[in-house]
N, C-alpha and C positions, 0 to 999 in steps of 0.2 A: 879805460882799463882801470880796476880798483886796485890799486898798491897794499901790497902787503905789509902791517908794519907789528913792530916785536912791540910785544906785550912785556911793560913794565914786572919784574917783579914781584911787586908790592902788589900788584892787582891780581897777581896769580892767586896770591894767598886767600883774597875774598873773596876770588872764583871759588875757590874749592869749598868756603863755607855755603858757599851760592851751590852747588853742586851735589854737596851731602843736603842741605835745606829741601832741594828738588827731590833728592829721591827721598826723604822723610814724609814729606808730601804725596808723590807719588803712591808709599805705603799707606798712607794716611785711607788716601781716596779708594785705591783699591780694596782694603780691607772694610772699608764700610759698608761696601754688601755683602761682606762678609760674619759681620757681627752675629752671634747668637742672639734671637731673637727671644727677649725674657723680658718679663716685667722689669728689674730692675733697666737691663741696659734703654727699655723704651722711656723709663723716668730720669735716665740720666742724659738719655741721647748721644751717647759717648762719641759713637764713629761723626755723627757731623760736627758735634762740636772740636774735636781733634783737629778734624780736617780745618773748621774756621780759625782755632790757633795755630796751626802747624803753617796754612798757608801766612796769616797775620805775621808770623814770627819770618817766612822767609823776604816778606814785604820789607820790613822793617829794616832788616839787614840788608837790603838794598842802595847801592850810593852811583854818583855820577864818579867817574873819570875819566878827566881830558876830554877826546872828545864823543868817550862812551856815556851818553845822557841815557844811563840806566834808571837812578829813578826819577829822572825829569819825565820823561815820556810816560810809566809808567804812575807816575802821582797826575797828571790829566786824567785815564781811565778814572782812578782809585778814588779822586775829589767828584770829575763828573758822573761817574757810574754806579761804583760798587756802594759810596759811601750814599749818594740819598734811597739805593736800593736794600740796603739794610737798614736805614732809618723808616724806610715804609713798612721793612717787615716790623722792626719790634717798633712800632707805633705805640704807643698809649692806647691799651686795653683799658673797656670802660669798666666802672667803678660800681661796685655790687651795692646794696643797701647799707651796709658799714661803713663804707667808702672806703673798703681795702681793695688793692685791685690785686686779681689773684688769676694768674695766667693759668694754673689749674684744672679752673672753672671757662676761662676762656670760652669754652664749645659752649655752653651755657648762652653766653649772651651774644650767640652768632661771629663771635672773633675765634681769628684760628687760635688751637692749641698749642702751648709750649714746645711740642716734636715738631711740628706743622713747622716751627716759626725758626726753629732749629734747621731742618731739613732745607726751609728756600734757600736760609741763612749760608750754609753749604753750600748749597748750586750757585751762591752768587761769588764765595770763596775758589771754587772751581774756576767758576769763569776768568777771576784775577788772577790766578792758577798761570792758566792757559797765556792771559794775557802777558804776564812774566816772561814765561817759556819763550812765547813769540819773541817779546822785545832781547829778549838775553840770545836768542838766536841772530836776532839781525846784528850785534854786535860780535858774532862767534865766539861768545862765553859758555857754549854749550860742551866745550870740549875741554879736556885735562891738557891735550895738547894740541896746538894748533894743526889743523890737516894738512895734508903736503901731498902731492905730485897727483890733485886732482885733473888741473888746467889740461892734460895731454892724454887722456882718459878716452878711449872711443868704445860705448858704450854699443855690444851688440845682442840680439835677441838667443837665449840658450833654446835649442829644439826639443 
């Protein structure tokens, strides 16, 4: 049987920064198929790159307490996964005849383009996203307040 045990105080307070970071995230993501689709927004890339800081920044503000290894579990994913999977996106694009290297040009010399590299760069923020989410659920930091008087619950089909 898993014991229920009261959540410190002090831990509430960076749930709740945990909890606004999710949903700025959540806006993040969803809004990025939403972008208006124009020359500039496709040279800035906006919507993936938001989503890559917004997720970055809720990473960051992640910590362990007691015996919630929030971002213990979380930095395995982020060291084994996310981080060599964005180092193969923006790899070292190769070097034009000046020897500038000019992501730009990218499509040019058969490397993906700056959006391209943008865009995986996202789905891999996503993924860490997600992965968050999971781990911040198994310790039920998903909630403003702890749920109550699930256990007795007889869950039946409506007709």
């Amino acid at each position: 049987m898993i014991e229920a045990k009261e959540i410190p105080s002090e831990f509430v307070s960076i749930r709740q920064i945990w909890l606004k970071g999710i949903d700025d995230c959540r806006r993040a993501i969803g809004q990025r198929a939403i972008q208006e689709s124009s020359a500039e927004r496709m040279d800035l890339v906006v919507g993936d790159r938001t989503v890559c800081h917004m997720v970055s920044s809720l990473y960051h503000s992640l910590v362990d307490y007691g015996e919630a290894l929030i971002r213990s579990d979380i930095d395995r994913y982020y060291h084994d996964v996310y981080e060599p999977e964005v180092r193969e996106i923006w790899g070292e694009p190769k070097k034009d005849d000046d020897g500038d290297t000019d992501f730009s040009r990218a499509s040019m010399n058969n490397q993906p383009t700056n959006n391209e590299r943008w865009s995986a760069h996202c789905m891999e923020a996503i993924k860490l996203y997600d992965c968050i989410i999971q781990t911040l659920n198994k310790y039920g930091m998903l909630f403003e307040q702890q749920p109550q008087g699930y256990s007795n619950v007889e869950m039946k089909s409506v007709p």
